[in-house]
SERO-4910 file (N, C-alpha, C, O; in steps of 0.05 Angstrom, whole numbers):
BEGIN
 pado doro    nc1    nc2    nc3   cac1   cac2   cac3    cc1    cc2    cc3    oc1    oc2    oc3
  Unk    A   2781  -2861   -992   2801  -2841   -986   2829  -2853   -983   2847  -2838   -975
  Unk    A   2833  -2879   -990   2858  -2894   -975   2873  -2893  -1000   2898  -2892   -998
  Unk    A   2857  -2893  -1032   2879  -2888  -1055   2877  -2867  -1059   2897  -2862  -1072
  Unk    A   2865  -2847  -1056   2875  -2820  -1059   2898  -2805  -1037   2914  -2786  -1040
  Unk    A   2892  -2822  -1016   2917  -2811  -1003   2951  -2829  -1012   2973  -2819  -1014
  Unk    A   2944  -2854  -1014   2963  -2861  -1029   2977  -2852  -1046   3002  -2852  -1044
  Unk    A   2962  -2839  -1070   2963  -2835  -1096   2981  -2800  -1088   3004  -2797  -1099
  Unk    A   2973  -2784  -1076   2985  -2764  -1054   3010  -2767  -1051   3030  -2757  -1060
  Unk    A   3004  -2789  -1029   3032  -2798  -1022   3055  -2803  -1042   3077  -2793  -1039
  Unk    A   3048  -2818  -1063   3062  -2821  -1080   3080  -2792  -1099   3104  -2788  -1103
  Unk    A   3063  -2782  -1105   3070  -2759  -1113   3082  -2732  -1091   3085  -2709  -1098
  Unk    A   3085  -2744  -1065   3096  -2723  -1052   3129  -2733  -1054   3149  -2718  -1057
  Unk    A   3127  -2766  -1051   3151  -2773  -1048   3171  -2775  -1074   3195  -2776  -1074
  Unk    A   3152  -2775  -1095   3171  -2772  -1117   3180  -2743  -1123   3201  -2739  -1135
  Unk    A   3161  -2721  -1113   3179  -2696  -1111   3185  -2694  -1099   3194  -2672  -1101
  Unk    A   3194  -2705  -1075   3220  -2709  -1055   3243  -2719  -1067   3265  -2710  -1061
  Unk    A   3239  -2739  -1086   3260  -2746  -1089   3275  -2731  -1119   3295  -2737  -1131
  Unk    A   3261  -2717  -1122   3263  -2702  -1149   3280  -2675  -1134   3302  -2668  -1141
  Unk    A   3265  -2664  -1114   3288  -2645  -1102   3310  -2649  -1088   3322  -2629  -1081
  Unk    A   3321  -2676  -1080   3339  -2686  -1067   3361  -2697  -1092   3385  -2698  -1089
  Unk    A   3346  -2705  -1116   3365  -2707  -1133   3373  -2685  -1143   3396  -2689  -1149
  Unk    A   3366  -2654  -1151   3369  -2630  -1158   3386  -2615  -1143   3401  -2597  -1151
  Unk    A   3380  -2626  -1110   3392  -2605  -1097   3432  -2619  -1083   3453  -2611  -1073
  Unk    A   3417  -2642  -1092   3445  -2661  -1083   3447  -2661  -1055   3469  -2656  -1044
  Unk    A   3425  -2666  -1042   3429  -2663  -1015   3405  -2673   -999   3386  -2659  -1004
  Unk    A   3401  -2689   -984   3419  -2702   -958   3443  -2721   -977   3438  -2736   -996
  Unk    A   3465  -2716   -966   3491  -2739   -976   3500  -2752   -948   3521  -2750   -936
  Unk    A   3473  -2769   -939   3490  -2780   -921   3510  -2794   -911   3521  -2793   -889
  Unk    A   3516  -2810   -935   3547  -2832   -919   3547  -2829   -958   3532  -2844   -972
  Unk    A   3566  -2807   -972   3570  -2802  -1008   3583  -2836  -1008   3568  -2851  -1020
  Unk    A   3603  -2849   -998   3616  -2876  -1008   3594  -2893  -1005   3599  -2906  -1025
  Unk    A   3577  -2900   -997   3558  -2917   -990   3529  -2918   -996   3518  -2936  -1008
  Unk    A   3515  -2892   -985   3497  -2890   -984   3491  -2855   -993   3483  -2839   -976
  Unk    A   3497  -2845  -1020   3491  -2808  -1018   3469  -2806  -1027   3452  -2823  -1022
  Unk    A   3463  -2782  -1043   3439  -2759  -1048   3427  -2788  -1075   3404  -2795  -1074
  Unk    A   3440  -2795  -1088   3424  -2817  -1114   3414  -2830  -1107   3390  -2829  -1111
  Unk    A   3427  -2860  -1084   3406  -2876  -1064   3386  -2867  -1054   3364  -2877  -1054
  Unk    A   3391  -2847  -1043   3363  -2827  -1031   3343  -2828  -1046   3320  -2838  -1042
  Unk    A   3352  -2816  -1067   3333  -2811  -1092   3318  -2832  -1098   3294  -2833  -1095
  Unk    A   3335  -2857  -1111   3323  -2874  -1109   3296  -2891  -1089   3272  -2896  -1093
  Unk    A   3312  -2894  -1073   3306  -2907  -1047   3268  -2887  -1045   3248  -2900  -1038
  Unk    A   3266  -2861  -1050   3241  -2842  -1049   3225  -2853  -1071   3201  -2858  -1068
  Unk    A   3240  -2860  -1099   3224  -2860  -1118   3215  -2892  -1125   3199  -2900  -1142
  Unk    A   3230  -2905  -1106   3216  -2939  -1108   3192  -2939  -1085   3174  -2956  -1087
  Unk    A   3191  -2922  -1063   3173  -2926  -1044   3155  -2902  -1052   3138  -2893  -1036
  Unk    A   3157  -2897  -1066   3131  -2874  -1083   3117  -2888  -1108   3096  -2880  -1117
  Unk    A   3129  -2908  -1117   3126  -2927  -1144   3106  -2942  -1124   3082  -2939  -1129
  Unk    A   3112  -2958  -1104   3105  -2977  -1085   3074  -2972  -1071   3058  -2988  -1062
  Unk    A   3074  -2943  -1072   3051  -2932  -1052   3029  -2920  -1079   3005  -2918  -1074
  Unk    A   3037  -2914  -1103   3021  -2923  -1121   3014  -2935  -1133   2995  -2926  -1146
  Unk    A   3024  -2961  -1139   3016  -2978  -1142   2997  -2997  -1131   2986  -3010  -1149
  Unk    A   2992  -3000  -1111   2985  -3005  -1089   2951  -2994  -1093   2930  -3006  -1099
  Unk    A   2956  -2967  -1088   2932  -2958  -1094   2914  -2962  -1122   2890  -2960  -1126
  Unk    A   2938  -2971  -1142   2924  -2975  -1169   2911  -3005  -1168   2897  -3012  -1186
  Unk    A   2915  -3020  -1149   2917  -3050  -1155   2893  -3051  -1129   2881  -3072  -1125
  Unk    A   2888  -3025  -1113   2858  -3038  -1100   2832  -3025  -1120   2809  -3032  -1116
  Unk    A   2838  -3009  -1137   2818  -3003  -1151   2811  -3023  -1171   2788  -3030  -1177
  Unk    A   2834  -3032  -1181   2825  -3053  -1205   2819  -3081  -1180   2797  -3092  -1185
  Unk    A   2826  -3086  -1169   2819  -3115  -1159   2794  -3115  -1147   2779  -3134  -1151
  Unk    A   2788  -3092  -1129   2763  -3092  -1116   2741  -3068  -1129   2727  -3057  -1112
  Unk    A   2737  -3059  -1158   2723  -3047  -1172   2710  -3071  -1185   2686  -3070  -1190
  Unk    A   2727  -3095  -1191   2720  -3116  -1216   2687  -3134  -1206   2678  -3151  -1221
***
């Protein structure tokens, strides 16, 4: 249940960050830090949390 919730996870946070890039909003600090970092910042830790899950199936399936 630990990569399917991952795998979840993943896909919740990349449509988070899919509606944060669409909606342009949270813009917390626009000179520094706005709505694109966000975006970002959702879609590397959604990359991260499936991956993760892809790499205990292949390592501990083998």
């Amino acid at each position: 249940w630990l990569v399917v919730g991952l795998i979840a996870a993943g896909g919740i946070l990349y449509s988070l960050g899919a509606l944060v890039y669409g909606l342009k909003r949270p813009n917390p600090s626009p000179r520094w830090f706005g709505f694109h970092e966000v975006f970002h910042s959702l879609t590397i830790v959604a990359f991260v949390s499936q991956y993760i899950a892809i790499s205990i199936v292949a390592y501990t399936r083998a």
